[in-house]
MARSEFI-153989 format. One record per residue (C-alpha): residue number from 1; residue in one letter; z, x, y. Coordinates in steps of 0.25 Angstrom, whole numbers, plus 2048, in hexadecimal, padded with zeros to 3 digits. Layout:
<rs>
+-------+-------+-----+------+-------+
| marpa | torke |  up | east | north |
+-------+-------+-----+------+-------+
|   NUM |     a |   Z |    X |     Y |
...
+-------+-------+-----+------+-------+
</rs>
This chain:
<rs>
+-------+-------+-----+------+-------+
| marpa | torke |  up | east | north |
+-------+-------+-----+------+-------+
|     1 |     x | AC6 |  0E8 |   C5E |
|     2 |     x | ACD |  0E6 |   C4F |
|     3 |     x | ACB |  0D6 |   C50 |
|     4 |     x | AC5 |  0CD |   C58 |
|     5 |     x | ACC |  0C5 |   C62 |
|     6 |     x | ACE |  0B6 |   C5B |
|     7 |     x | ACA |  0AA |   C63 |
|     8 |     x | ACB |  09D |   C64 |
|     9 |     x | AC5 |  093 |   C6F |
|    10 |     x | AC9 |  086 |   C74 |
|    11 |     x | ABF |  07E |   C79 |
|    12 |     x | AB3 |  07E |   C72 |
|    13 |     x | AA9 |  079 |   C7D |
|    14 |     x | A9E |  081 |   C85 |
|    15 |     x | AA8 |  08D |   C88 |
|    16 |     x | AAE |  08C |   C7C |
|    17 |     x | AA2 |  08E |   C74 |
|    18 |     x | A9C |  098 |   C7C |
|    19 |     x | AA8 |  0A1 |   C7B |
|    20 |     x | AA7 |  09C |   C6C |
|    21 |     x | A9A |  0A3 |   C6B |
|    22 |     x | A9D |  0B0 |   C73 |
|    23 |     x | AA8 |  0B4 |   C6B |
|    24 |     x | A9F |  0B3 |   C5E |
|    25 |     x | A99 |  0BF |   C64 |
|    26 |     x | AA4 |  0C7 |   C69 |
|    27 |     x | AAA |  0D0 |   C5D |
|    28 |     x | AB7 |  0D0 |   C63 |
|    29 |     x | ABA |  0C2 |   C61 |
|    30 |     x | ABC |  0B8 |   C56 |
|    31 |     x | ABA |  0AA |   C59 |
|    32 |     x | AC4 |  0A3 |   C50 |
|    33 |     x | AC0 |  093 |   C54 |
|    34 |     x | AC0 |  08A |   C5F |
|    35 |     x | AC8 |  07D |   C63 |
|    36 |     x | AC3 |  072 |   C6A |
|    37 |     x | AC8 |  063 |   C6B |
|    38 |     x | ABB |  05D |   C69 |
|    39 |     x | AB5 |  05D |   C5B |
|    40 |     x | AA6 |  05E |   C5D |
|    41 |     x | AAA |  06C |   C63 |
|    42 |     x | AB1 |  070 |   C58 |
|    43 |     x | AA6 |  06D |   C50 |
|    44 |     x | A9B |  074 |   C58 |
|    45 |     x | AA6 |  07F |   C56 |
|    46 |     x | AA6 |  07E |   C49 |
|    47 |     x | A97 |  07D |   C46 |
|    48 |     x | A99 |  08B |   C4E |
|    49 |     x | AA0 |  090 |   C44 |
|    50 |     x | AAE |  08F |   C4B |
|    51 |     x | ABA |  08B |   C46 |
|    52 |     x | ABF |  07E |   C4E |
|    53 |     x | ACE |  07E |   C4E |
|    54 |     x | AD4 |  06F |   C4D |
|    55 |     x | ADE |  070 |   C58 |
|    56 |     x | AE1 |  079 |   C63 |
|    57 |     x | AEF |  07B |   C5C |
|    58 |     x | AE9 |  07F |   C50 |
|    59 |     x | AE1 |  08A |   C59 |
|    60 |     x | AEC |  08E |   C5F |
|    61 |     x | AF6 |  090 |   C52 |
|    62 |     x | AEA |  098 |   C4B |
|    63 |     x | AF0 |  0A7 |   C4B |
|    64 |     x | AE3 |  0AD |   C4A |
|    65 |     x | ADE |  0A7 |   C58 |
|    66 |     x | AE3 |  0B2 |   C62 |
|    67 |     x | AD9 |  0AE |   C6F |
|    68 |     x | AD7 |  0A0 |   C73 |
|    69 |     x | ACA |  09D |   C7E |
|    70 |     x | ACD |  090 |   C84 |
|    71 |     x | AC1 |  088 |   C88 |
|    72 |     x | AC4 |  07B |   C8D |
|    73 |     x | AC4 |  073 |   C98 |
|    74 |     x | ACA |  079 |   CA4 |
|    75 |     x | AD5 |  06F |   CA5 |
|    76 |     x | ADA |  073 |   C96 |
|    77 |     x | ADB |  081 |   C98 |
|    78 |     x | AE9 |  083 |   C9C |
|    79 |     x | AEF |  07B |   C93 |
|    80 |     x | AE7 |  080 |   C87 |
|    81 |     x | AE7 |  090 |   C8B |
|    82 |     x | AF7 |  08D |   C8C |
|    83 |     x | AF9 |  087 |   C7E |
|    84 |     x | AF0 |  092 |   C79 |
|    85 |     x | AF8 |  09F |   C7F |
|    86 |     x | B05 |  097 |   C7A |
|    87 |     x | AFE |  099 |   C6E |
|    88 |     x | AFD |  0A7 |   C6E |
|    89 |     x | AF1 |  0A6 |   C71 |
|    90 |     x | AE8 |  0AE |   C7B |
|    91 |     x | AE0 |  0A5 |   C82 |
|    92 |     x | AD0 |  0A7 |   C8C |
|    93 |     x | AD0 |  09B |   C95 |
|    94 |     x | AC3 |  097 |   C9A |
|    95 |     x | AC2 |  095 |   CA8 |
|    96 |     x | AC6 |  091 |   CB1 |
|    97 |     x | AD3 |  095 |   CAA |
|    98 |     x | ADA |  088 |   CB0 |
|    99 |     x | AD9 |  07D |   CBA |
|   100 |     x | AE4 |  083 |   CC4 |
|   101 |     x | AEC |  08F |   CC6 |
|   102 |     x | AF8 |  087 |   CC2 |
|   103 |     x | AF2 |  088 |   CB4 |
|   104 |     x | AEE |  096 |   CB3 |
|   105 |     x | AFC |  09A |   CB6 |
|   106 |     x | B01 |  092 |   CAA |
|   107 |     x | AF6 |  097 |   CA1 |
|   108 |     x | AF9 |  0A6 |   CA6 |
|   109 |     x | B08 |  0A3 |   CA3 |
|   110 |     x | B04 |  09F |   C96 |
|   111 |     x | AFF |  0AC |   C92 |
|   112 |     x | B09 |  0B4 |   C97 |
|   113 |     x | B13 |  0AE |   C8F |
|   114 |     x | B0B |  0AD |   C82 |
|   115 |     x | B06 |  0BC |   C85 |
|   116 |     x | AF8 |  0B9 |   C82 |
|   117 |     x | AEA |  0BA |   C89 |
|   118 |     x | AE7 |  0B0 |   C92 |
|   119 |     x | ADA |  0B1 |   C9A |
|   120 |     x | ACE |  0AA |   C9F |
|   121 |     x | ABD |  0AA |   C9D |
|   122 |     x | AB9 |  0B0 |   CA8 |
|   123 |     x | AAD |  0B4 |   CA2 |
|   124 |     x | AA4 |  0B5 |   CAE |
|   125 |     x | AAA |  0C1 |   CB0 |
|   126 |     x | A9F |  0C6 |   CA6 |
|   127 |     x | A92 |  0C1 |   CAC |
|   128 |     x | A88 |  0CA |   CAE |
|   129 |     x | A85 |  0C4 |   CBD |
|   130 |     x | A93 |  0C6 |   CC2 |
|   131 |     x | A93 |  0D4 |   CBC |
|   132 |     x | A87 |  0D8 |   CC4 |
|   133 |     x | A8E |  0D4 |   CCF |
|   134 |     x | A9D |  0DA |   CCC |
|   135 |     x | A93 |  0E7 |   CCB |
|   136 |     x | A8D |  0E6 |   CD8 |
|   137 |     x | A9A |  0E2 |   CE1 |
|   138 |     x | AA2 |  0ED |   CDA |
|   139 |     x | A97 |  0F9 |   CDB |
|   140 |     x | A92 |  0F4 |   CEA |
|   141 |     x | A86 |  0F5 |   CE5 |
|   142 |     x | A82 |  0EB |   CF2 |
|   143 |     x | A8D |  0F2 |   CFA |
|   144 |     x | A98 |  0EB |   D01 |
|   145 |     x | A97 |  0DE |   CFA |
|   146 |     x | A9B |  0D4 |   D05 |
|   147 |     x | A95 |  0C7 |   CFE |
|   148 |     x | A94 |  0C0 |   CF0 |
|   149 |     x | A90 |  0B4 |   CEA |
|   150 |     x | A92 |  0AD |   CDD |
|   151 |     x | A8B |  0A1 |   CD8 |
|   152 |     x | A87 |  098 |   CCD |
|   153 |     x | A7E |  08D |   CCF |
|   154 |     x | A7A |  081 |   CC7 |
|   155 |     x | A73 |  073 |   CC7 |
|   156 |     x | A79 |  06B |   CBD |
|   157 |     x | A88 |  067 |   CC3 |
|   158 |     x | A94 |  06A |   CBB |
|   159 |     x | A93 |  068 |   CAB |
|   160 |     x | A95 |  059 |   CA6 |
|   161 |     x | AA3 |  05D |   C9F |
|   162 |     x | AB0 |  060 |   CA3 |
|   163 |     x | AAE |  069 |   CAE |
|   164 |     x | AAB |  05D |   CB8 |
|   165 |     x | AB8 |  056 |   CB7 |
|   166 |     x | AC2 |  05C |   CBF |
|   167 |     x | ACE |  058 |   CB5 |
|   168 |     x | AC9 |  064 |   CAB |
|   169 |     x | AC5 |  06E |   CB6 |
|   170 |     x | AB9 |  06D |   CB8 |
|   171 |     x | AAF |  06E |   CC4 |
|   172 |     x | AA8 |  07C |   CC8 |
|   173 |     x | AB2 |  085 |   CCE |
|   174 |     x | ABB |  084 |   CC1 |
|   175 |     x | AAE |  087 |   CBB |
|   176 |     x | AA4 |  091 |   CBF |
|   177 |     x | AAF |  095 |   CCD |
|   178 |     x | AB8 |  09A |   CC3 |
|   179 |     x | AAF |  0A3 |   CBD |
|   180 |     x | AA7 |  0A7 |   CCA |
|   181 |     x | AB5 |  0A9 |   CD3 |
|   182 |     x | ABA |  0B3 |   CC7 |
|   183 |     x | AAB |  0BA |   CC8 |
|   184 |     x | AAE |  0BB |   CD7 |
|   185 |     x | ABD |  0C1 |   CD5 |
|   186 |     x | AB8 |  0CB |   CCA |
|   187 |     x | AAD |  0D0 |   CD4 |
|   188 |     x | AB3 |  0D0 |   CE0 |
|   189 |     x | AC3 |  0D3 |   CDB |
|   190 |     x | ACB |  0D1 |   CE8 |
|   191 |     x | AD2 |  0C3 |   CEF |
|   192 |     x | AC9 |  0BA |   CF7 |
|   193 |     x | ACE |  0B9 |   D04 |
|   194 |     x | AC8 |  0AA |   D07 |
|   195 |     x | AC1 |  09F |   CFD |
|   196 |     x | AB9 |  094 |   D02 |
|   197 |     x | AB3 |  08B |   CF8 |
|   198 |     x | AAC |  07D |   CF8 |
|   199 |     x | AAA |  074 |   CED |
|   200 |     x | A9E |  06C |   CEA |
|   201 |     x | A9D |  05D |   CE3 |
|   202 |     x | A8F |  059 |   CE2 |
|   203 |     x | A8D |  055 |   CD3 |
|   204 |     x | A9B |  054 |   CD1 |
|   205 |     x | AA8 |  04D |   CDA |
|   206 |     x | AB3 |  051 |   CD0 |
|   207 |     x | AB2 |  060 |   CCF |
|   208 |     x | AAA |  06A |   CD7 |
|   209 |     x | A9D |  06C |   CD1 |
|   210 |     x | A99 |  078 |   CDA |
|   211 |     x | AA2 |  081 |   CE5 |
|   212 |     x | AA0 |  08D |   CF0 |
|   213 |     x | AAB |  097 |   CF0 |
|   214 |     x | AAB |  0A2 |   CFC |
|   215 |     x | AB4 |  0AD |   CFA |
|   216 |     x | AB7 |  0B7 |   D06 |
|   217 |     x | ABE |  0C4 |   D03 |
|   218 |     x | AC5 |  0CD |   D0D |
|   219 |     x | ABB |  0D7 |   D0E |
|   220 |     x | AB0 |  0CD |   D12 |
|   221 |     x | AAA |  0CA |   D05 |
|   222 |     x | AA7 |  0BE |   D03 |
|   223 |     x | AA3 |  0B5 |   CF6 |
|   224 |     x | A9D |  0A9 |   CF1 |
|   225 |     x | AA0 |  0A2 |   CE5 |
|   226 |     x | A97 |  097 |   CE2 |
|   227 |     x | A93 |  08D |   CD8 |
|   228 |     x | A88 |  081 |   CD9 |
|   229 |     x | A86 |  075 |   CCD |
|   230 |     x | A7A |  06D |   CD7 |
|   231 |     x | A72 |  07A |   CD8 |
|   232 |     x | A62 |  078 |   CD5 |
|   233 |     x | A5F |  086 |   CDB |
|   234 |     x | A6A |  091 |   CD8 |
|   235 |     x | A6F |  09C |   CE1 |
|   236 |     x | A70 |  0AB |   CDB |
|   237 |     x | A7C |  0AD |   CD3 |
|   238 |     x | A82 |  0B6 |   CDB |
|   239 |     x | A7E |  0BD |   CE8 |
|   240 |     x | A84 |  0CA |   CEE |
|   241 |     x | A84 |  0CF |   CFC |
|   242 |     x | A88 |  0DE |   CFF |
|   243 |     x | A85 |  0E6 |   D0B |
|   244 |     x | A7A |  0ED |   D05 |
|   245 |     x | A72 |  0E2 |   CFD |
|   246 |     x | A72 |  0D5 |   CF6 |
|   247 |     x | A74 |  0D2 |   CE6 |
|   248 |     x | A71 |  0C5 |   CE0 |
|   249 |     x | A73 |  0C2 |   CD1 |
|   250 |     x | A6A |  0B5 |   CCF |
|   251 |     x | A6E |  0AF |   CC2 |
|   252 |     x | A75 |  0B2 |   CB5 |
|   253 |     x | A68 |  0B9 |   CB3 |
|   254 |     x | A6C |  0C2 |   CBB |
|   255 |     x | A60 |  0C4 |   CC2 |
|   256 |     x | A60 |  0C9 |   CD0 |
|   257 |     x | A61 |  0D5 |   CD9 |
|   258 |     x | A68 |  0DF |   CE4 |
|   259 |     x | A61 |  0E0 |   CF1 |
|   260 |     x | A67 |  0EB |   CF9 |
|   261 |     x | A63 |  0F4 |   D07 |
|   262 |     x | A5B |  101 |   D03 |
|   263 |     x | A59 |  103 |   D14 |
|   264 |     x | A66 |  100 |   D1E |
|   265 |     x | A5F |  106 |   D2A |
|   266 |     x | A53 |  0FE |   D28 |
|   267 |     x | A56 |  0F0 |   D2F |
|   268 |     x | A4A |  0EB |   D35 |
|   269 |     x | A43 |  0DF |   D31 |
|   270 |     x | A39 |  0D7 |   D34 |
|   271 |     x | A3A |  0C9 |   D38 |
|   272 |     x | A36 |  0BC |   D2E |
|   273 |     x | A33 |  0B0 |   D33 |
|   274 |     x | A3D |  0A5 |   D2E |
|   275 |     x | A3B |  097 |   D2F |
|   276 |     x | A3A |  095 |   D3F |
|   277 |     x | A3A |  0A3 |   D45 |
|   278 |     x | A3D |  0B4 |   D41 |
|   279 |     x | A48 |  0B9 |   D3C |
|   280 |     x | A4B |  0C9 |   D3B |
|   281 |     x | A5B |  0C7 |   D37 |
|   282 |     x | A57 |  0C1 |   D2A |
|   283 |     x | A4A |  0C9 |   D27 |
|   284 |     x | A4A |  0CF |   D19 |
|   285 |     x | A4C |  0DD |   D16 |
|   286 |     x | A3F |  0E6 |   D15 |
|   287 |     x | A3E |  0EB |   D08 |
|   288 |     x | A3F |  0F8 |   D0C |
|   289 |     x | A4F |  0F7 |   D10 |
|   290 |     x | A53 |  0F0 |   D03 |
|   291 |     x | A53 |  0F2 |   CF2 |
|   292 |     x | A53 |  0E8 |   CE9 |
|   293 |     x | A5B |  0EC |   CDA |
|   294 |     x | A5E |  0E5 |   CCE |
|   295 |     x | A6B |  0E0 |   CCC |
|   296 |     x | A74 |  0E8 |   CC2 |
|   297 |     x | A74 |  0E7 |   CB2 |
|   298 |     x | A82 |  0E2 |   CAF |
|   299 |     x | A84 |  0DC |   CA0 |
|   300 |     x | A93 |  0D8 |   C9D |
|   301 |     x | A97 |  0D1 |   C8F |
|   302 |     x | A9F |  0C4 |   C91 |
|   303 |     x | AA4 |  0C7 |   C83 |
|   304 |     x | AAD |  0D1 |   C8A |
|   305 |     x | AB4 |  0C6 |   C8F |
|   306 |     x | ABA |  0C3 |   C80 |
|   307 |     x | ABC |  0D1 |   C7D |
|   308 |     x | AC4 |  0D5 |   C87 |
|   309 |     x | ACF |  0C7 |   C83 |
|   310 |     x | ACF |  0CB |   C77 |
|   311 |     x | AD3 |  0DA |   C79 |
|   312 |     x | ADD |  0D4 |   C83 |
|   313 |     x | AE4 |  0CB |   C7A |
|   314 |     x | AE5 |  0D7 |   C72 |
|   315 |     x | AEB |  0E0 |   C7C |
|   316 |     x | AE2 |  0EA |   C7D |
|   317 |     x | ADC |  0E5 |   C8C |
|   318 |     x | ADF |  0DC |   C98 |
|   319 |     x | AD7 |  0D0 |   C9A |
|   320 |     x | ACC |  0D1 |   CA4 |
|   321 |     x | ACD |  0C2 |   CA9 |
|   322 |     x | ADC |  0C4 |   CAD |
|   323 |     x | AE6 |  0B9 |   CB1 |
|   324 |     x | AE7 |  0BD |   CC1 |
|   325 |     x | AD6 |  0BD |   CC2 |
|   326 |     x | AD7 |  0AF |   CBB |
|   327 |     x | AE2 |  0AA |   CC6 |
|   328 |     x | ADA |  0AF |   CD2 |
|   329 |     x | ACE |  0A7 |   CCD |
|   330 |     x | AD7 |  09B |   CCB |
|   331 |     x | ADC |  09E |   CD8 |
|   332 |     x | ACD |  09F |   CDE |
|   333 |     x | ACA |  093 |   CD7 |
|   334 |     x | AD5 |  08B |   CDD |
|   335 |     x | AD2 |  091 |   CEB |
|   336 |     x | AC4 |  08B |   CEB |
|   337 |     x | ACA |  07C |   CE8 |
|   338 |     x | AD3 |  07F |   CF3 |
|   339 |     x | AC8 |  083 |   CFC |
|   340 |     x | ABD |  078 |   CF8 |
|   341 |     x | AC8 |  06D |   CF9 |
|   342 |     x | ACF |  070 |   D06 |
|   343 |     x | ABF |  077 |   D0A |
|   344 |     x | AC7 |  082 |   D10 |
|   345 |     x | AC6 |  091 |   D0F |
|   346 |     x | AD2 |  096 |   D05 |
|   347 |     x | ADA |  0A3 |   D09 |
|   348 |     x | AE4 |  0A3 |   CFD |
|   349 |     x | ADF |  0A5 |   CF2 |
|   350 |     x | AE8 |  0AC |   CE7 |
+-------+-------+-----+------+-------+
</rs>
């Protein structure tokens, strides 16, 4: 690449920083400043070493900003990712990319008159977790995959700012769900055929501070999407059920294994004693009829992410997070309000 992509990024807060500090290290980018409407952030940028531009107008007339990242609150992202594209400029929203589907259509609109690049942080995408998983489903590596779950658990509620007040979008399925229902739609790639959700409130009334999503597929899979704020003792981050064996990724560590049947014809257990009489049904294997492995090495660079934005404001390639994958996970989203509110099983989904 001749030149390196110029960016600028609105919002200088925790996301804004951070993608402050990864594109210092990717060679394809030049960070060019930052905007934010409070001053101490523009001074912490500054003491960075970051340009602080005065006004958002005087970011959007600079002719050497061609990429703006957008990383605000969630209520603000429509209008500022609009006035940025009718700037000429090409514009990475953080997610979720807006509050309804309403406003993603205006913001698509706006990139499709102003011909620019218009797409969304869905940097999940690039966690190494998720990766070993995508590379189990799609090698059936535990066969016939015919179970998944996906969570993220916590113990401290939601964060003290914004994101627990339902005026600027917050609450948890506009947080994590977003990211985790995009994860879900990248492994599995087809159309849920039914969505059930449910919402919980204990630290917070406003906004939901935790959710279960149950998707079911035609073919019988089935998946659950599940995030938890009041959580002192976490469940594995993902857990996989195929006909022959059992995955489990514990953590971001990625620690954990595959348990799959060395033996089919070998069936016979013996009995345990459970709490108040013998069980054979549930008797574990004998170790001679299973194999326990290692989970896969999978390494993926998140950097990618600005790479590939910045060839495809250049032309030279399509942008991995594409308009359609953003409105099905708006769609999703809006399908687990529906079905929490009305507590209901949801059939039309996008």
């Amino acid at each position: 690449m001749e030149q390196p992509g110029r960016i600028a990024i609105v919002g200088y807060g925790g996301m804004g920083s951070w993608h402050a500090k990864l594109l210092k290290s990717v060679k394809e980018a030049q960070l060019m400043g930052i905007y934010d409407i409070d001053p101490a952030r523009s001074k912490a940028a500054q003491r960075a070493g970051i340009r602080a531009y005065e006004s958002y107008e005087e970011l959007l007339a600079d002719p050497e900003v061609e990429l703006l990242i957008v990383a605000v609150p969630n209520d603000l992202h429509r209008e500022l990712s609009i006035q940025a594209m009718d700037a000429g400029k090409h514009v990475i929203c953080e997610k979720p990319v807006a509050l309804n589907s309403g406003e993603l259509e205006d913001m698509i609109a706006a990139a499709e008159r102003n011909h620019v690049v218009f797409t969304v942080h869905q940097n999940r995408r690039w966690d190494e977790d998720f990766r070993i998983v995508k590379e189990l489903y799609e090698k059936e590596t535990l066969g016939k995959v015919f179970h998944i779950e996906s969570r993220v658990h916590g113990s401290r509620g939601i964060p003290g700012d914004w994101r627990n007040t339902k005026e600027h979008g917050g609450g948890m399925v506009l947080d994590w769900g977003v990211h985790m229902l995009d994860q879900m739609l990248m492994l599995v790639q087809k159309k849920p055929l039914s969505l059930y959700a449910s919402l919980s409130h204990v630290t917070n009334d406003v906004v939901d501070d935790g959710f279960q999503i149950f998707l079911t597929y035609e073919d019988g899979l089935t998946c659950l999407v599940e995030v938890g704020t009041s959580n002192f003792i976490n469940l594995p981050r993902w857990y996989i059920q195929g006909e022959n064996g059992t995955a489990v990724v514990q953590d971001w560590d990625l620690s954990g294994k595959i348990v799959m049947v060395s033996d089919w014809e070998n069936r016979d257990a013996v009995p345990v004693v459970t709490a108040a009489g013998l069980t054979k049904t549930m008797a574990p294997r004998t170790e001679e009829t299973i194999r326990e492995y290692p989970l896969p090495e999978v390494h993926a660079d998140v950097k990618d992410y600005y790479r590939n934005v910045i060839r495809a404001c250049r032309g030279e390639e399509e942008a991995l997070v594409t308009h359609d994958q953003v409105r099905k996970v708006m769609k999703l989203m809006e399908a687990v309000f529906r079905s929490a509110e009305k507590n209901q099983v949801v059939t039309e989904i996008w």
